[in-house]
C-alpha positions as CSV (number, residue, x, y, z in Angstrom):
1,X,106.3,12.7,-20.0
2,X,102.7,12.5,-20.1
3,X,101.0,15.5,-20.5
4,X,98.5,16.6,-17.7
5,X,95.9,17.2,-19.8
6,X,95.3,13.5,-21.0
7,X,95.7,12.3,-17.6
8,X,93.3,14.7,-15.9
9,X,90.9,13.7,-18.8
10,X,91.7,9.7,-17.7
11,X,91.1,10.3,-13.6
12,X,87.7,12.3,-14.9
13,X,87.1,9.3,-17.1
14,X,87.8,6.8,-13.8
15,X,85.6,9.1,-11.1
16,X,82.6,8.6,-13.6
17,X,83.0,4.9,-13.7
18,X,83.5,4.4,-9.8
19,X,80.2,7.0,-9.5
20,X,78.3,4.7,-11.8
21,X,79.6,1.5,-9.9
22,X,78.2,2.6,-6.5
23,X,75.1,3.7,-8.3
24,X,74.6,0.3,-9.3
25,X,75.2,-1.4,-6.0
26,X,73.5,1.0,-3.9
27,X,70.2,0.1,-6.1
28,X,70.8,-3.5,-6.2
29,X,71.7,-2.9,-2.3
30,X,68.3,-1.0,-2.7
31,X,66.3,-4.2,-4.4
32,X,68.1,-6.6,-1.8
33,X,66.8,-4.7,1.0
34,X,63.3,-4.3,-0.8
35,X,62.8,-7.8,-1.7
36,X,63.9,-9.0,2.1
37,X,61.4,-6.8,3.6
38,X,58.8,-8.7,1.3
39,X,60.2,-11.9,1.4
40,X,63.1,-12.7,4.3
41,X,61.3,-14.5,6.4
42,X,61.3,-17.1,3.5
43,X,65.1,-17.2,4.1
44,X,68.4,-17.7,6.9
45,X,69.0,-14.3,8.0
46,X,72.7,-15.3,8.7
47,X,72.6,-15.7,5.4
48,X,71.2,-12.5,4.1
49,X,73.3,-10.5,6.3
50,X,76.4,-11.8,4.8
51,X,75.5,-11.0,1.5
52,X,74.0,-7.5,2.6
53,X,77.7,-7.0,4.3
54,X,79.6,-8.4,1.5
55,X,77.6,-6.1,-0.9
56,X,78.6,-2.5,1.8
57,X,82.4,-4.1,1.8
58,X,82.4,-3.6,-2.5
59,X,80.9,-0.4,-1.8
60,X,83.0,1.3,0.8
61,X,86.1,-0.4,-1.5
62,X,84.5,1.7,-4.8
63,X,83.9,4.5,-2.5
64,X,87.4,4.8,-0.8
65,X,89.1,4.5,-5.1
66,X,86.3,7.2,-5.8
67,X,87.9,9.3,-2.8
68,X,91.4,8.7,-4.2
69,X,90.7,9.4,-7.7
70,X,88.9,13.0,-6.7
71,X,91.8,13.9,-4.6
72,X,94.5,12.9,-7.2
73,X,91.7,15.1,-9.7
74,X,91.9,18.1,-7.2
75,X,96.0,18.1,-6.7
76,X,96.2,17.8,-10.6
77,X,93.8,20.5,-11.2
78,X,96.3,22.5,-8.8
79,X,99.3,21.8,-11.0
80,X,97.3,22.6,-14.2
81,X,96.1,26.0,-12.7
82,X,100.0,27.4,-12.5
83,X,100.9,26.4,-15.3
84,X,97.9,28.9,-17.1
């Protein structure tokens, strides 16, 4: 069976690469936003706002795994606490 240990260690591993994802897309979200107040009128706004929804739809995907992940982390820290 695998030890808790190594898969507390993984879900740790797996919250700090679903934090680092939503970073990124919240500061390209950021730029998108940024470069449309400067420039959108250049562009279909249709357009833009499909992109700028497609773009919160990868987030609130990341963010609902990053949810998952912290409560598998926090029923696992549970388990490891009575075995100590």
């Amino acid at each position: 069976m695998e030890d808790l240990n190594d898969r507390y260690n993984r879900l740790v591993e797996k919250e700090d690469r679903l934090v680092a994802e939503i970073e990124t897309i919240e500061a390209y979200l950021d730029g998108m936003l940024g470069y449309t107040h400067k420039h959108g009128d250049r562009y279909q706004m249709t357009m833009i706002e499909d992109i700028l929804n497609a773009i919160h739809a990868v987030e609130s995907d990341r963010r609902q795994h990053l949810l998952n992940v912290r409560f598998e982390k926090a029923l696992l820290s549970c388990r490891l606490q009575k075995q100590i």
